[in-house]
C-alpha positions in Angstrom: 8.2 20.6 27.6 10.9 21.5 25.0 13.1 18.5 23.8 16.1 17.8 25.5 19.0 20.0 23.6 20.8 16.8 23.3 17.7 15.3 21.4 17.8 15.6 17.2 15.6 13.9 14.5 17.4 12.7 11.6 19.2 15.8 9.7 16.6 16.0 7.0 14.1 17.3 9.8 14.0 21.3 10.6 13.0 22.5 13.9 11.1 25.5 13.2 10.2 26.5 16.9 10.0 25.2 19.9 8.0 21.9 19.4 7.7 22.3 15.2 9.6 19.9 13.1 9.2 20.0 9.1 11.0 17.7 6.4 10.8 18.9 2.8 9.2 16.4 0.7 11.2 13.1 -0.8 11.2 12.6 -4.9 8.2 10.0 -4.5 6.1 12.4 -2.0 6.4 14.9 -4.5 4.0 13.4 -6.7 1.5 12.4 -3.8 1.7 16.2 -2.3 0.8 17.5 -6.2 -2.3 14.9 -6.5 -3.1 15.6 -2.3 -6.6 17.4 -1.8 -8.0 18.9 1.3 -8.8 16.8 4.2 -12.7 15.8 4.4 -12.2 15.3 0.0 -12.0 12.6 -2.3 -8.7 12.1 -3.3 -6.5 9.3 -5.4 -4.1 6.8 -3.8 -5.0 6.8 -0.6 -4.4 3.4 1.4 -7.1 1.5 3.1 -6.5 -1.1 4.8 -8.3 -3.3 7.6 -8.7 -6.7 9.4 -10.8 -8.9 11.2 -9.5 -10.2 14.6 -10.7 -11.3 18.1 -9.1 -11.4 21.8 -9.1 -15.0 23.5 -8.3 -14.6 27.1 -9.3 -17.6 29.3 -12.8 -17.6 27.2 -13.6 -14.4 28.9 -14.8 -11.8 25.5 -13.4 -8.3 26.4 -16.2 -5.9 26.3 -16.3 -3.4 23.3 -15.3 -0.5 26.0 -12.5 -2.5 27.4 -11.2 -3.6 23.7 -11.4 0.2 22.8 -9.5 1.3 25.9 -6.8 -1.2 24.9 -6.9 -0.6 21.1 -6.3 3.1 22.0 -3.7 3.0 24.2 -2.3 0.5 22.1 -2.3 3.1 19.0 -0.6 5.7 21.8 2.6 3.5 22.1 2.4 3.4 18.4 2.8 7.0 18.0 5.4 7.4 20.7 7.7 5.1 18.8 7.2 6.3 15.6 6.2 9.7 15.9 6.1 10.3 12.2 2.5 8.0 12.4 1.3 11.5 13.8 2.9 13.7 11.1 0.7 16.5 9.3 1.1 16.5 5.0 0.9 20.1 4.6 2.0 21.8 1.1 4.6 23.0 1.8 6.4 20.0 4.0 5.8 16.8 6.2 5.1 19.0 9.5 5.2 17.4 13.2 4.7 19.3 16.5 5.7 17.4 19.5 3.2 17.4 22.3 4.2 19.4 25.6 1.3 17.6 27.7 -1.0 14.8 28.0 -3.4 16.9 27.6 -2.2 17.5 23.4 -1.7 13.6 23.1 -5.2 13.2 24.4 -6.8 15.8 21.8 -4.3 13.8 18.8 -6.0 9.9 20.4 -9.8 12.1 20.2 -8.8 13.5 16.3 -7.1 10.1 14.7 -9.2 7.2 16.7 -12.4 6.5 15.7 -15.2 4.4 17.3 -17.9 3.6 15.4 -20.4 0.5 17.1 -22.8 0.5 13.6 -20.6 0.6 10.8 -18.7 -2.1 8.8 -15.1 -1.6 7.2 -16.9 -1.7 3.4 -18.5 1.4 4.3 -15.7 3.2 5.9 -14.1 1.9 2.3 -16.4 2.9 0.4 -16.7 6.6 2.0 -13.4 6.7 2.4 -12.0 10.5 1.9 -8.3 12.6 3.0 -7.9 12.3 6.7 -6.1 15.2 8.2 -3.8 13.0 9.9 -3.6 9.1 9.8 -6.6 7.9 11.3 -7.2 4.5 13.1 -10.6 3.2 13.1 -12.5 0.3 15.8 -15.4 -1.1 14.8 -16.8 -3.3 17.6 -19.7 -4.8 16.6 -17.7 -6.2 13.2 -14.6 -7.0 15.4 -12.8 -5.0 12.6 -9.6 -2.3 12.5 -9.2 0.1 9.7 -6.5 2.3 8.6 -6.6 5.4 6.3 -3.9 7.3 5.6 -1.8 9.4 2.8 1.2 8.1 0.9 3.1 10.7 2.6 2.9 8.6 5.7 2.6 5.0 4.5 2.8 2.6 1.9 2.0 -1.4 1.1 4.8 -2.6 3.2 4.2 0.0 5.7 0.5 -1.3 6.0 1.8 -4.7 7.1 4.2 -3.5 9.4 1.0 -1.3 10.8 -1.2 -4.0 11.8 2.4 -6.3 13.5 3.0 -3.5 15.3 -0.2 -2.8 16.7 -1.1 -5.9 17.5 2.3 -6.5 19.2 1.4 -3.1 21.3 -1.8 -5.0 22.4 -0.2 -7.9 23.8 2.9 -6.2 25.4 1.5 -2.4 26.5 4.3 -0.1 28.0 3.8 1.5 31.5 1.9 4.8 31.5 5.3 6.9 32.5 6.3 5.9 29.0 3.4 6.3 27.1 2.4 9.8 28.4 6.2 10.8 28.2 6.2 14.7 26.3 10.1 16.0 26.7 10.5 16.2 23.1 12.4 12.7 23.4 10.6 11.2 20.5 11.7 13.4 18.0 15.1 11.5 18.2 13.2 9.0 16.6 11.7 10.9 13.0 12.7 9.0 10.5 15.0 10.0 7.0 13.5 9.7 3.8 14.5 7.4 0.8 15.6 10.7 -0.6 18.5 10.4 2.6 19.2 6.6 2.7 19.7 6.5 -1.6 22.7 8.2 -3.3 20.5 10.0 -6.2 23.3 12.3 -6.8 23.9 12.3 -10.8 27.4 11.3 -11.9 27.6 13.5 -14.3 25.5 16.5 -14.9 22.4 16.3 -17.3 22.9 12.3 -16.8 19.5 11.5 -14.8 17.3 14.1 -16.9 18.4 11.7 -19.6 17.6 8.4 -17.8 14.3 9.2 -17.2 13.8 10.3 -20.6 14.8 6.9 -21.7 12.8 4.7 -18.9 9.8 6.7 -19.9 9.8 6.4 -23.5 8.5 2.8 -24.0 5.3 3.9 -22.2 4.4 6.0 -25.4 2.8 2.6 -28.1 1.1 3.5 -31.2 -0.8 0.3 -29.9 -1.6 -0.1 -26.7 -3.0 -2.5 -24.4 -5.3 -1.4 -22.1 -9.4 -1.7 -20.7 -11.9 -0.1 -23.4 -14.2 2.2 -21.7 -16.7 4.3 -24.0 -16.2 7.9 -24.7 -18.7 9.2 -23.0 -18.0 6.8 -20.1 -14.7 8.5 -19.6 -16.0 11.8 -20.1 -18.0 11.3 -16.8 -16.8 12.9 -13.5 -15.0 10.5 -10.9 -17.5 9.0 -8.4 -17.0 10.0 -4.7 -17.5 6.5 -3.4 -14.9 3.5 -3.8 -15.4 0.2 -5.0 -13.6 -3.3 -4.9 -14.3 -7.0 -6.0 -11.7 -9.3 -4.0 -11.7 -13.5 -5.3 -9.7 -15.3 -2.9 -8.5 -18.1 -4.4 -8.6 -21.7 -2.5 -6.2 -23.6 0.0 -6.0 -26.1 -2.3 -5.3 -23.7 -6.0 -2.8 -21.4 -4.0 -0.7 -24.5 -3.4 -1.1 -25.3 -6.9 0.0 -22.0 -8.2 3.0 -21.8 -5.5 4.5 -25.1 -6.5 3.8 -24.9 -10.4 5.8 -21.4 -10.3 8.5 -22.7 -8.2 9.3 -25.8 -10.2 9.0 -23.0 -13.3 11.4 -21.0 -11.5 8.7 -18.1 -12.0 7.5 -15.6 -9.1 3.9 -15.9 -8.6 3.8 -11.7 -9.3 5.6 -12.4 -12.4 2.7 -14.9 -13.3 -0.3 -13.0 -12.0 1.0 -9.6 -14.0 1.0 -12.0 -17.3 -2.3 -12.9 -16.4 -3.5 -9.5 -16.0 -1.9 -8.3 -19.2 -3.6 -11.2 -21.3 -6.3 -10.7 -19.3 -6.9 -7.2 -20.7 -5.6 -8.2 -24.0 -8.3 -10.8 -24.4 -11.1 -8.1 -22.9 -9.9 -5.3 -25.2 -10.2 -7.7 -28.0 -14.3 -8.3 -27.7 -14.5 -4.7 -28.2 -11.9 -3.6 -31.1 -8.6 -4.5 -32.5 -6.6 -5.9 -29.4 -3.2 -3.8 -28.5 0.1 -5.5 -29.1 2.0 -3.3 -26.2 1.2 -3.3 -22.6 3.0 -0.6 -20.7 2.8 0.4 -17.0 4.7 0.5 -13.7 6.2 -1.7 -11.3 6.1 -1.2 -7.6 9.4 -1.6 -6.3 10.0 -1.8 -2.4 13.4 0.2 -1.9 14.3 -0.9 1.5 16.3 -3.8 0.4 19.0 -1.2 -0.9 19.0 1.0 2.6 21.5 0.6 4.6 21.5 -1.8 7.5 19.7 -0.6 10.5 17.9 -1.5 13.6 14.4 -3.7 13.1 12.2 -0.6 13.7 14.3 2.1 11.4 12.4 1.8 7.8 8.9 -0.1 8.6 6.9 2.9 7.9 6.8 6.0 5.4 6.5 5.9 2.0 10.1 3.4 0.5 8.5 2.6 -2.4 8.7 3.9 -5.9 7.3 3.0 -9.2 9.3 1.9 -12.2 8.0 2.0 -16.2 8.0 -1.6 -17.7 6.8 -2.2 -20.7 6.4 -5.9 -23.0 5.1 -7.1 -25.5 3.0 -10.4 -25.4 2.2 -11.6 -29.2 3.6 -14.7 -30.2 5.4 -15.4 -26.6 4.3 -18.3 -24.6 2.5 -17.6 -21.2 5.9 -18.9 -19.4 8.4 -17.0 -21.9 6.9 -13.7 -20.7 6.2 -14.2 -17.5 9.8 -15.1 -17.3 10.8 -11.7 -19.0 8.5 -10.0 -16.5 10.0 -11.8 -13.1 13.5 -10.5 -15.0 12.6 -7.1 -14.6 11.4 -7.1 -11.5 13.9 -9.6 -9.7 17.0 -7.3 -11.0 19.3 -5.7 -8.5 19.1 -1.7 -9.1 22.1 -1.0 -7.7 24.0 -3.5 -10.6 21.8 -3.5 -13.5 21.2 0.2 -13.7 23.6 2.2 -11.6 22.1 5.5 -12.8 18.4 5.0 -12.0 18.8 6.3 -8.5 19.4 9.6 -10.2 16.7 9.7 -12.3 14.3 8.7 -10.0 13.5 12.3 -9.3 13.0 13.5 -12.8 11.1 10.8 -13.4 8.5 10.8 -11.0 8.7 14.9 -11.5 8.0 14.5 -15.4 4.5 12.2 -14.2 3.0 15.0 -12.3 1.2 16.9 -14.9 -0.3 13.6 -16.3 -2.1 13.1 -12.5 -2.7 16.3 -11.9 -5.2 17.2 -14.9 -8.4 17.6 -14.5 -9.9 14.3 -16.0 -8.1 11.4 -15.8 -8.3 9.0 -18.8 -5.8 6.4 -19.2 -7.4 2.9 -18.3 -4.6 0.6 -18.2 -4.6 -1.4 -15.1 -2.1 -1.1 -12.3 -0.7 -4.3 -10.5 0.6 -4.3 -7.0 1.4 -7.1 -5.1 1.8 -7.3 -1.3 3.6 -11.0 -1.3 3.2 -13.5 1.5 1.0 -11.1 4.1 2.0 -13.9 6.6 6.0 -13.1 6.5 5.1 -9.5 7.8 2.1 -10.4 10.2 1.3 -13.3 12.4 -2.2 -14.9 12.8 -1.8 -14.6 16.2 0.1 -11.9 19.2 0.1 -13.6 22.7 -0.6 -11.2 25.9 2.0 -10.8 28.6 5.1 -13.1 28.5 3.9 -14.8 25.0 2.0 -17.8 26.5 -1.2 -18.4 24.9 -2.7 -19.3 27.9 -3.0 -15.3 29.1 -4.8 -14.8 26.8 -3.7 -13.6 22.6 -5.2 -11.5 20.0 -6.1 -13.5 16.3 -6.1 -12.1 12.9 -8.9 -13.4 11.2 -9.0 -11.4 7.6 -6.9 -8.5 6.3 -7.3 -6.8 3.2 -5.9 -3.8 1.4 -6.3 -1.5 -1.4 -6.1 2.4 -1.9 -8.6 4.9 -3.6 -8.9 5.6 -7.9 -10.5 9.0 -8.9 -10.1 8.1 -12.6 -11.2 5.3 -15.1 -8.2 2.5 -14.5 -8.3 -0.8 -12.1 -5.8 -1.1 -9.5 -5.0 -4.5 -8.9 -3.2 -6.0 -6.0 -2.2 -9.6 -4.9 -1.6 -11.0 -1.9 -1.2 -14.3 0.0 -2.7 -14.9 3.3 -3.1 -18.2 5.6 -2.3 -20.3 2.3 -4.4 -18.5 0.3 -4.5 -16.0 -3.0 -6.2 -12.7 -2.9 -7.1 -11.2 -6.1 -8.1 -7.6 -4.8 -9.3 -4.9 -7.6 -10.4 -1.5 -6.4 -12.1 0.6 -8.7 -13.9 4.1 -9.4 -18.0 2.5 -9.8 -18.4 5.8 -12.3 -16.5 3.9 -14.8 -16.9 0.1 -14.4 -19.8 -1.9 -13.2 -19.1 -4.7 -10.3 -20.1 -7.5 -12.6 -17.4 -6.1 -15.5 -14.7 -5.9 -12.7 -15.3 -9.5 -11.6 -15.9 -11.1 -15.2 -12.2 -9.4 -15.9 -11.3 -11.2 -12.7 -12.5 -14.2 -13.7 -10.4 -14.0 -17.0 -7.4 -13.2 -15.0 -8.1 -16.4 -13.0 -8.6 -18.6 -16.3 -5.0 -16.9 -17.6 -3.1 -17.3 -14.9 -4.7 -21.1 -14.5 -4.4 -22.0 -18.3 -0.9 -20.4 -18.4 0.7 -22.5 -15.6 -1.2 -25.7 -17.1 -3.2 -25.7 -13.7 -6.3 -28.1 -13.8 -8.9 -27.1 -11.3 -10.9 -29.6 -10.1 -14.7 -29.4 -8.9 -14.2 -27.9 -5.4 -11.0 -26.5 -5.8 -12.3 -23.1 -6.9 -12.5 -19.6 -5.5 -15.0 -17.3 -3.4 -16.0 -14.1 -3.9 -15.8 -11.6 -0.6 
């Protein structure tokens, strides 16, 4: 069935026929459709992410049939009320055809829902290549969920909002008239880009060309800090598989951390990037003459300048962006620079540098060629932290009318990362159930598990020794 003449996505989306909808690609998703590879390929950046969970109902344990029928459906009402979850990243645009019958939405549930009884979500990780579409996977045995997605679609904060919403889908499923709905109503509800929600419009011409000139330049050092990696090593092709070492960090050392930063008046990212960077410092040093300049990006979250909108509006896409940063750690206490760090990423945009939004799109533009060669080379490790997972999803989603007695559905573990094709770590933070993650994904053709978690470890002993943190026997970390 057509849509309903009086039905339109947001203005950034072309209907190109009769149930064909394209949007042209924001100034961050231009970078992720240059580095994009065919579906069924390894490709870089794209996010993973899974969890653990059980269903209590009245100590009845669903079957694995049962939990898949409701796990499916449950990704159905997903899709009908972001229809964008179902969206196509072609080359030329973000593509999404709306389904005329039950018939197409059961052919989209067989493509993008995946049961598979014998495998764990390591090996889904670790095999991980580009999905045609985003693609939900049920592991029964493990009791495990895994996403695995594109950029295009989804990003950290997105991946959070994936697993509330789901899980909120689980406990409260909509009536089948809904679900199966297809007259084109859905499409009211494709969502704009940051591209749409940002003014990026240059104030005066040539001005955001310039900007990103000048944002870029301190990533160029003469002496740089970064991982040291052999010749040869680098001159090795990427490994098809994926690789991670997570340390989650105790109850009692999270609490440490938390309250050590607060009475600092330090963010904990602030801290952990310090760490990181005198982490690498320290490991570049056993090999040659240490760097004195690290230089990399920040991930910013955009949706805090968006304008105010309902609950639903921004929770998934790609709304985040990356920003150079660059410091310099000799002769600066462990506090001094985490402080400068937590300066540049607490600052408000919109106030401390009014012309950024403009030259967002250069900026990003001007990166392309250095992803898009054929060997990638630079090893200085990325940071990425998710924050408190716990603000974004709860341990626990009731069934029904939200009394635990009918029954809920627990989140036991969650964990999250995205694929490297070249010779860098990618390092991410997050807090979950009062306790640290330190998660590092990696490409195994260029570090060894044991030199990925002995530079762990180091990052551990920095971020400890920098915030004057004792840890006492039993208050340590495990390894997952």
């Amino acid at each position: 069935m057509a849509s309903p003449s009086n039905v339109k996505p947001y203005s950034s989306w072309v209907q190109e026929g009769e149930h064909r909808y394209t949007q042209l690609y924001g100034f961050q998703e231009v970078l992720y459709n240059a580095i994009s590879a065919p579906p069924g390929s390894p490709a870089l950046f794209l996010p993973f992410s899974h969890v653990t969970f059980k269903h209590v109902k009245g100590g009845d344990r669903l079957s694995d049939h049962s939990l898949a029928l409701c796990i499916r459906i449950a990704w159905l009402q997903l899709r009908q009320n972001h229809p964008q979850l179902a969206a196509v990243n072609l080359r030329e645009a973000k593509t999404y055809i709306s389904p005329s019958s039950r018939t197409e939405l059961e052919e989209w549930l067989d493509a993008t829902f995946i049961v598979l009884p014998e495998t764990t979500a390591n090996e889904i990780w670790r095999n991980a290549v580009k999905p045609r579409q985003l693609t939900l996977y049920f592991l029964p045995q493990e009791r495990q969920l895994c996403l695995l997605g594109e950029h295009h679609t989804i990003d950290g904060r997105g991946l959070m909002n994936f697993w509330d919403r789901l899980f909120r889908a689980l406990g409260s499923p909509q009536p089948d008239e809904v679900l199966w709905k297809t007259d084109g109503s859905e499409v009211s509800r494709l969502p704009p880009r940051s591209d749409d929600l940002l003014n990026l419009e240059e104030k005066s011409p040539g001005c955001g060309v310039l900007r990103a000139r000048e944002m870029l330049l301190p990533l160029k050092s003469p002496s740089p800090i970064h991982l040291p990696i052999a010749e040869h090593q680098l001159a090795r092709p990427f490994s098809r598989k994926n690789a991670s070492v997570e340390l989650r960090l105790s109850v009692a050392m999270t609490r440490a951390i938390v309250s050590t930063c607060k009475r600092q008046r330090l963010g904990v990212t602030a801290a952990w990037h310090a760490a990181i960077i005198l982490a690498t410092q320290t490991t570049q040093a056993n090999y040659m003459a240490p760097g004195t300049q690290f230089s990399g990006f920040a991930n910013i979250d955009l949706r805090r300048y968006f304008p105010p909108s309902s609950v639903d509006a921004y929770v998934f896409n790609n709304h985040s962006t990356i920003l150079p940063f660059s410091v310099r750690p000799n002769g600066k206490s462990f506090t001094y620079l985490a402080r400068e760090i937590n300066n540049f990423l607490s600052r408000d945009l919109s106030s401390a540098d009014p012309e950024v939004w403009s030259a967002l799109g250069p900026m990003i533009q001007s990166l392309v060629p250095g992803f898009t060669v054929p060997h990638l080379t630079d090893t200085t490790p990325a940071v990425s932290s998710l924050g408190i997972i716990d603000t974004y999803i709860a341990s626990s989603y009731p069934n029904g009318n939200g009394r635990r007695d009918d029954g809920y559905w627990e989140i036991e573990h969650v964990w999250f990362g995205d694929t490297v094709c070249g010779p860098w770590l990618e390092c991410f933070m997050w807090s979950w159930q009062d306790q640290i993650s330190l998660n590092t994904v990696y490409n195994p053709a260029y570090h060894t598990h044991v030199e990925v978690d002995k530079f762990l470890q180091v990052v551990v002993e920095k971020f400890m020794d920098g915030l004057g943190i004792i840890i006492r026997e039993g208050d340590g970390m495990s390894k997952i």
